[in-house]
N, C-alpha and C positions, 0 to 999 in steps of 0.2 A: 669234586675238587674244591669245593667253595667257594669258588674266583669273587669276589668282591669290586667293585667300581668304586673309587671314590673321590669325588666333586670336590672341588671350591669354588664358591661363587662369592661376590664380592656387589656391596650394595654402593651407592653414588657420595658414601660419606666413607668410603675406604676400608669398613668394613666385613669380615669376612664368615662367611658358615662353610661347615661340610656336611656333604648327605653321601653317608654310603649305602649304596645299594648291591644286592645281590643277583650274580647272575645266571644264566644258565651255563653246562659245560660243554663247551666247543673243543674241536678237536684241534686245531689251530691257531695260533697267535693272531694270525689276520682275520681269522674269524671273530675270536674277539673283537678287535677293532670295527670290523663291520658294523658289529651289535652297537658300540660304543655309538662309533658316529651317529647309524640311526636313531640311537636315542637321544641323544645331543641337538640330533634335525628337531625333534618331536617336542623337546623341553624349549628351546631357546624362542619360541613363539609366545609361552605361556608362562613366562618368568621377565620380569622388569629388571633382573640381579645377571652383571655377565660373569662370563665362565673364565676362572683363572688357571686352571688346574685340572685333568680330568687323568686319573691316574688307576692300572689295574694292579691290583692286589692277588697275588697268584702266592698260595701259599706253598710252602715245601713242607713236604711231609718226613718221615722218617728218620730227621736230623734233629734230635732231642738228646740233649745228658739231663743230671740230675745236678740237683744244690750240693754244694757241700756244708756240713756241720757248722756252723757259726759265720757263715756268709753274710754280707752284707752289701746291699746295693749303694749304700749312702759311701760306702768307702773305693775310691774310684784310684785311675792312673792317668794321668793327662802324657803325651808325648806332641814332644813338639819338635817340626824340623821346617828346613828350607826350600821352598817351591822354587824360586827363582832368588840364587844368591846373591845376583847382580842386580839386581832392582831391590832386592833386602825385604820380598815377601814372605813369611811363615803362614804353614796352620798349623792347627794340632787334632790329635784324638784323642778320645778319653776312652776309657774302659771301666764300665762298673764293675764294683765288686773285684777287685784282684784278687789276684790268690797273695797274701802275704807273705808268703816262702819266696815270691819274685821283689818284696821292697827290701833294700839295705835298711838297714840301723839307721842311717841319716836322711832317710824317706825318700831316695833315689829308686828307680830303678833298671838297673842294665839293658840295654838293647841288645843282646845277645840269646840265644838258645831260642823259647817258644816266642817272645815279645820281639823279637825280631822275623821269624816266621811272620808272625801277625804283622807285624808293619812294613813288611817287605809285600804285600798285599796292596798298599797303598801309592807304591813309586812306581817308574816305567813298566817294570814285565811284570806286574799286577792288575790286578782285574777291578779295581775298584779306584774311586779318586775322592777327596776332600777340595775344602774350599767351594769353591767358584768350577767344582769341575776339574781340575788342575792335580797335577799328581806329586808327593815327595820327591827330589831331589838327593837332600840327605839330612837325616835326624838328627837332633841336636844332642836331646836329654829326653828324659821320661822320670817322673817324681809322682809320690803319693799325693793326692789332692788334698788339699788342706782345707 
């Protein structure tokens, strides 16, 4: 599987490194963890640097598309919307590379059809969240990155 660990450790002037390391495949999420902590026992003796972050890197396999023809990563989509309207806090995402068929002529682009599938990913009955943690309430706009 390649599971991967990866540190942050943080020296007494604020700042910080990573080491990742690789690890063995466990059949278990908690198995993992076990391995983690023990290792964690075993370093935190022999390191003067403390641990900020200790984070597992569990790849997915089989979920790969391809580029398309004149792609570009530099050319993105930012969407911004309301976490909390009553206290007037926003985030937003960004999406590399759009597809250019989804920006208007005026560098907008609609929340509607896939780009709202995709952002409907980020509010309550989604499985992911932005910010601080915190999930969409409701989207404002979405425009070509300038």
């Amino acid at each position: 599987m390649a599971t991967k660990l990866s540190l942050t450790l943080v020296d007494s002037r604020g700042r910080t490194t990573k080491k990742i390391l690789g690890m063995d495949d466990q059949t278990l999420l908690a198995d993992y963890v076990t391995e983690v902590t023990t290792l964690l026992a075993a370093l935190e003796p022999t390191t003067d640097l403390g641990l900020v972050r200790a984070e597992l890197i569990i790849p997915v396999t089989g979920l790969t598309w391809s580029f398309i023809a004149d792609s570009n990563k530099d050319v993105g989509m930012t969407s911004s919307g309301w976490i909390n309207l009553a206290e007037g806090k926003k985030a937003s995402f960004k999406v590399p590379g759009i597809k250019m068929s989804l920006v208007a002529t005026d560098g907008t682009v609609a929340i509607t059809g896939v780009v709202a599938t995709l952002l409907a990913e980020f509010e309550a009955a989604g499985g992911f969240t932005l910010s601080d943690g915190e999930k969409i309430a409701t989207w404002i706009r979405a425009t070509l990155d300038s």
